[in-house]
Structure formats: C-alpha cells, structure tokens
C-alpha positions as CSV (number, residue, x, y, z in Angstrom):
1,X,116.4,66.8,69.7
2,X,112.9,65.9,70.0
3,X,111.4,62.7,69.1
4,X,108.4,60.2,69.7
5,X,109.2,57.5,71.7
6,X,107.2,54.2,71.7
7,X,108.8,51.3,74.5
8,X,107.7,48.3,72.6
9,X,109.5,46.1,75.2
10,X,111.1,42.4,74.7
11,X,110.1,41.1,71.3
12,X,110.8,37.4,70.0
13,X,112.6,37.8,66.1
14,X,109.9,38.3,63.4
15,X,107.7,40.1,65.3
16,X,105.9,43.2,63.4
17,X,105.4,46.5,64.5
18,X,103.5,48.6,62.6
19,X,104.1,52.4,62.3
20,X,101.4,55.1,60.7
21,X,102.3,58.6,60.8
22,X,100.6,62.1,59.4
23,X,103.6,63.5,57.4
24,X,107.1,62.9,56.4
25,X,109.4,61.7,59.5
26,X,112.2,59.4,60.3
27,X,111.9,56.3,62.0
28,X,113.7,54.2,63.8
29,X,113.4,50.9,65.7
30,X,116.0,50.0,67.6
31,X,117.2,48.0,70.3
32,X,118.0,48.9,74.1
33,X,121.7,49.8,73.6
34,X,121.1,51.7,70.0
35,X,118.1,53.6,71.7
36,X,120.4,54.8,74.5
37,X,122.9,55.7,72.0
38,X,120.1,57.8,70.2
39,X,118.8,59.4,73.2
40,X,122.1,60.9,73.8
41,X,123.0,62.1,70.5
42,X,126.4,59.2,69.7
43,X,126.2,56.8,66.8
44,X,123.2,54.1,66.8
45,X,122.3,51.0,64.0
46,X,118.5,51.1,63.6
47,X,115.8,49.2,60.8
48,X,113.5,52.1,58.7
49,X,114.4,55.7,58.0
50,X,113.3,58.3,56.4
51,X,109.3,57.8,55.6
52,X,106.9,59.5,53.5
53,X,103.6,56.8,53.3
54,X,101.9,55.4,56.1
55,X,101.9,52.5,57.3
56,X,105.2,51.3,57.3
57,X,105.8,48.1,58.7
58,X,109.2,46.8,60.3
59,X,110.6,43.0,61.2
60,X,112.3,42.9,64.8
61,X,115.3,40.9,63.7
62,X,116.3,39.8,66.8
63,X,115.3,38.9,70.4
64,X,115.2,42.1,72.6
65,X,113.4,45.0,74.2
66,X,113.1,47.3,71.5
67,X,112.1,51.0,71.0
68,X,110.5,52.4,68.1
69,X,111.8,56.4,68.0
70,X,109.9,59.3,65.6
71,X,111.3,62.6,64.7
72,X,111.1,65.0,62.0
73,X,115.0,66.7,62.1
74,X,115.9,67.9,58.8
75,X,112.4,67.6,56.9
76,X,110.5,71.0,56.3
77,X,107.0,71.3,56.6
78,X,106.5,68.3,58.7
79,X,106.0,70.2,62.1
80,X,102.1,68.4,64.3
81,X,103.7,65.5,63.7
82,X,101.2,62.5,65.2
83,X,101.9,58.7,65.1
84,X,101.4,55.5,66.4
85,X,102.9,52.8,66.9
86,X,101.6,49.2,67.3
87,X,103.1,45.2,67.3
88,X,100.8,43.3,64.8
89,X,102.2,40.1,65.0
90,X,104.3,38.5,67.4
C-alpha cells in the first residue's frame, strides 16, 4: 500500500491542518497509535476520508503527535497524486 505521509508531530486540540491535493484521494489524520495501525494494514479510527476538492481542512481533536496519511487505493484515474500538507492554526 502506498501512501503520502506527513509527521505533523504533537498538536494541542483545535489545532488546523490544512490539506490541498491534485485529484481525488483519501485522507486521513490520525494519531500515533491509529497511524501504526495504518502502516501495517489492521483496523485504525482517523478524521477525513475520501476527498474530491481541495483544500480540505481538519480539527486535531485531541492532544497528540499526529500523522496526516494520503493515498489513492480504490479511486481510478487518480494516479501523479501531489499534496501538501500544512498546520494553519495552532
């Protein structure tokens, strides 16, 4: 499985991370432990989904060290996928 990987490390609650993309991909933020989970292909809790308009902006809901994850399994016609990933308010 292969997917963007932004480290957005420890993040008070509220903070906003803003994600643009250039076509149709899933994505996830997630926390250390959901990451992991993720990464190795088990059962993870995440904020987003699948998105089709950039920017998309997401809420940290709690304090952590949190991971913002990008991939584009299961959509066609999405392959040169490029994003970015950014905190705009802390």
């Amino acid at each position: 499985m292969g997917f963007l990987h932004t480290d957005i490390g420890p993040r008070q609650a509220g903070a906003v991370v803003e994600v643009t993309i250039s076509s149709a991909a899933n994505v996830r933020l997630m926390d250390d432990n959901n990451f992991n989970n993720y990464k190795n292909g088990m059962k993870h809790i995440y904020l987003g989904g699948l998105v089709r308009q950039s920017p998309i902006r997401l809420t940290v809901p709690t304090f952590g060290h949190w991971h913002v994850a990008i991939d584009v399994n299961g959509i066609e016609g999405s392959s040169g996928l490029k994003a970015g990933v950014k905190v705009v308010a802390a």
